[in-house]
N, C-alpha and C positions, 0 to 999 in steps of 0.2 A: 572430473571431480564433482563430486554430489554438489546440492546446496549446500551452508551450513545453515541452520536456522532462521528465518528473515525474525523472529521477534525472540531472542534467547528468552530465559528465565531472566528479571529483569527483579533482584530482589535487593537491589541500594538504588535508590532515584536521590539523586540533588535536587531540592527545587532551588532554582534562581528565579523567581518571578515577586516581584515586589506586591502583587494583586493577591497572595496568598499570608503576605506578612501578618497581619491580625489574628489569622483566624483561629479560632479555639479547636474546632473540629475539621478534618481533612476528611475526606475519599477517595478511595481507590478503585480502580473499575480494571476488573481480572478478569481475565479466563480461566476459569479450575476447572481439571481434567480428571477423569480414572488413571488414574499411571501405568494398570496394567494394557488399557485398550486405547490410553488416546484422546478419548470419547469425551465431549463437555458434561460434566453431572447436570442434572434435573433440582437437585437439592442442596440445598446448602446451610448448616448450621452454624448460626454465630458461634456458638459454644467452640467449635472447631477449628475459627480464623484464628493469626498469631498475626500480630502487629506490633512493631514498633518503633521511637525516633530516639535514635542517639543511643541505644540500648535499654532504653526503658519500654518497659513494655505499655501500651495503649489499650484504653478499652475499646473493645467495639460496641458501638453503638444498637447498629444495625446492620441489616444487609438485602439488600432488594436483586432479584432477577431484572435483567437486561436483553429483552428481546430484538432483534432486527432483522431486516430482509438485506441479505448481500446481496449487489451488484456487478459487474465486471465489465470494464468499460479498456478495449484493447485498438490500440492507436498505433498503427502499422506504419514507416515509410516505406517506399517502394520506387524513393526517385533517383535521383543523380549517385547517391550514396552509396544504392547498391548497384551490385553485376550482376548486369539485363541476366546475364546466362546463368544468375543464383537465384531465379524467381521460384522455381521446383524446389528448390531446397526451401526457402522460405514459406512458401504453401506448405511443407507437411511439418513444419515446424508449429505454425499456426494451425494447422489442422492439430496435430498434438498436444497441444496446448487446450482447447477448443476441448475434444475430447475428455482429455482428465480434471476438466472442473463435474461437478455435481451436472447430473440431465437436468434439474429444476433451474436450474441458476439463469438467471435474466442476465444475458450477453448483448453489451453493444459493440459493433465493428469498424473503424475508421479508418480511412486511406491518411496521408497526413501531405502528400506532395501531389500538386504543387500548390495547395489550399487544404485543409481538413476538409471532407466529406464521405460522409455517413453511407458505408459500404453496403451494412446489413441494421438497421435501428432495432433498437432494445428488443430483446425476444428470445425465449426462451425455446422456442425450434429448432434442432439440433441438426435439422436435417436444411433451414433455411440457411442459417450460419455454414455450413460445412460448404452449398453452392456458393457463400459468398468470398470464403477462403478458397474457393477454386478459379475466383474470379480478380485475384488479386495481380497487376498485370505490372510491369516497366512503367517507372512515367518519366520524363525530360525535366520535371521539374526539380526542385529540393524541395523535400522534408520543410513543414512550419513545426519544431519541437513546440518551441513555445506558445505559438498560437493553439494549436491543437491541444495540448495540456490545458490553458486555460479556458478554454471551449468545453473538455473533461469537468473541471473541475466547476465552472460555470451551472452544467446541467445537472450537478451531486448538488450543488448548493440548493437547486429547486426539487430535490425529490423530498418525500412526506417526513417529516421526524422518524427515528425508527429503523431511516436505511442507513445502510455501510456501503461505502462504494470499493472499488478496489481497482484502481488504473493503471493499469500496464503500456509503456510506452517503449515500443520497439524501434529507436530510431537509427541514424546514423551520424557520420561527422560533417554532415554533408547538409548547409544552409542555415538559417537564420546568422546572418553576419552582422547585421543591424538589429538589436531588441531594444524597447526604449524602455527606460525607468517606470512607465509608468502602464507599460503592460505587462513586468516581473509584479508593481506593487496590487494591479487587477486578477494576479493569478493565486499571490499571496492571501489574498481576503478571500476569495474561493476558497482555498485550501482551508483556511480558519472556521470558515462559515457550517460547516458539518464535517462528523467523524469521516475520514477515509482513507486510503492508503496508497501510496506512490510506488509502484516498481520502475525502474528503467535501465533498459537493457540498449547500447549505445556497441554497431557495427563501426569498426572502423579499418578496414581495409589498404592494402596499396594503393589500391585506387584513389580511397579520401584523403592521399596526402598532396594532391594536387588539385584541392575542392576548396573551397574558400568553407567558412564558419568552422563550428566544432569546439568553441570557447562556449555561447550560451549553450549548447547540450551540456558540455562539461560542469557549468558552472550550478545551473538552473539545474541539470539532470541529481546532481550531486546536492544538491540544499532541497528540494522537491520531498526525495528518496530520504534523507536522514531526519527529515522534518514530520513525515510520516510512518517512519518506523518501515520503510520497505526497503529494497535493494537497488542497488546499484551499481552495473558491471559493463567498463570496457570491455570489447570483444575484437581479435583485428582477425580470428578465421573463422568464415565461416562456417563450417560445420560442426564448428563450437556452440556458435551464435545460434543455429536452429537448436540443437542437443537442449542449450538452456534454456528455449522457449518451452519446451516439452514439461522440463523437469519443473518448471518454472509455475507449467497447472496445477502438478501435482500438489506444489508448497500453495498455491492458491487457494487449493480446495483445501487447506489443513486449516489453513485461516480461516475461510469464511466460516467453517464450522464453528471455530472459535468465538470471531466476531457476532455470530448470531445468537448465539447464550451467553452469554456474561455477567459479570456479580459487581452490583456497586459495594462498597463495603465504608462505612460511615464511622471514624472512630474518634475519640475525646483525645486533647493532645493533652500530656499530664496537666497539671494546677500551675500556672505562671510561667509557663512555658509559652512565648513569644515571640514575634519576629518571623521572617522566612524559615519554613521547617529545615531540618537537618537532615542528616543521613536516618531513611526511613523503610522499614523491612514489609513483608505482606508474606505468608503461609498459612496453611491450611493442610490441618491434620490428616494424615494418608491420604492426601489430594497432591495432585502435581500442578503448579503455578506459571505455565508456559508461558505467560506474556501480564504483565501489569503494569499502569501508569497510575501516578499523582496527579491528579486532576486539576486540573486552574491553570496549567502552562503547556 
């Protein structure tokens, strides 16, 4: 079965965040598309936005273009978790993957067992990346899910204002059995610290039911992914688990397309209207609204 979506059309947001209670003006920051092709538009007329909260309708204010450069940053295990004799499957799954993002797109590569280390660093060489996906080998160790995500999300906080990262972590059920409070709360300020996005695709195997850990992937895999607006899927066969890595480029390069053009949209909330916003809407006239968030939470 296909993906469904990793970002629906997302056209009622709740805000729950007490840091947006005052304020007279919200923004939204969307991706609008041609509906017939996909494609993010170049242009965009306020005249054409539809906003609203509670059913009233908002003026908009303004609306600014939002440029960035995507990233993709893909965190592999390769230890105790998996079967040694599923390493070929995992290589062309990775290779597939690898493949169907954009040829420009800056790729980093990471082993994750039995420490994170940097298989192929940041590069956009398709033919350096593809040797380092053929170098992907067994290790005796486990999987660090959480160390390596936070390592991820560490090196997204220092790139230039501008970027999007997008981190894909292919782990298993297999290690981190001890995580301490206060390396979930070091991963979390990452994550907050710049825009980016979380997939995580979690093997789990007959083999992983006789492996100790498999809670922090679970737990951390699963608030990471819904915290970033990405996915999150148990897998227990393998040739499931490579299939998704494949299809999993393809949904990547639909986003970064996205991610890289986007519209803030700046609008007046009616006259006395207060408090945490309400049920609030965002379209745009014969445009298609693949993905939008309220801003401040």
């Amino acid at each position: 079965m296909p993906f469904k979506p990793l970002a629906p059309v997302c056209l009622f947001i709740c805000a729950a965040v007490a840091g947006l209670g005052a304020q007279q003006q919200l923004s939204f920051l969307a991706t609008v598309t041609d509906p017939a092709t996909g494609v993010a538009v170049e242009a965009l007329n306020p005249a054409d936005v539809r906003a609203t909260e509670d059913g009233v309708t908002l003026k908009v204010l303004k609306v600014e273009s939002v440029k960035r450069t995507v990233k993709v940053q893909l965190l592999v295990d390769t230890g105790l978790g998996l079967p040694a004799e599923s390493i070929t499957q995992l290589r062309a799954g990775v290779r597939g993957l690898v493949e169907a993002l954009p040829p420009d797109m800056e790729i980093t590569l990471v082993t994750t067992s039995p420490q994170p280390r940097f298989l192929v660093r940041n590069t956009k060489n398709r033919e350096e990346l593809l040797k380092g996906v053929d170098r992907l080998a067994p290790d005796r160790g486990a999987g660090r899910f959480v160390e390596s995500l936070s390592e991820a999300a560490e090196r997204a906080s220092k790139d230039p204002e501008g970027t999007f990262n997008i981190v894909i972590a292919a782990g298993t059920t297999a290690g981190d059995t001890v995580v301490a409070d206060g390396d979930i709360s070091r991963l979390m300020k990452f994550l907050r610290s710049r825009p980016m996005m979380v997939h995580v695709l979690i093997f789990s195997g007959p083999l992983n039911t006789n492996l100790s850990g498999g809670i922090a992937q679970t737990e951390v895999g699963t608030a990471v992914s819904q915290g970033t607006r990405g996915r999150y899927e148990v897998i227990s066969n393998m040739s499931r688990y490579v299939t998704l890595l494949t299809e999993l480029g393809a949904e990547v390069s639909k986003q970064a397309a996205g991610r890289a053009n986007q519209w803030r949209v700046f609008v007046q909330r009616p006259d006395g209207k207060s408090g945490k916003p309400g049920r609030v809407s965002l379209g745009v006239d014969g445009k298609a609204v693949p993905d939008v968030i309220l801003e401040g939470f």
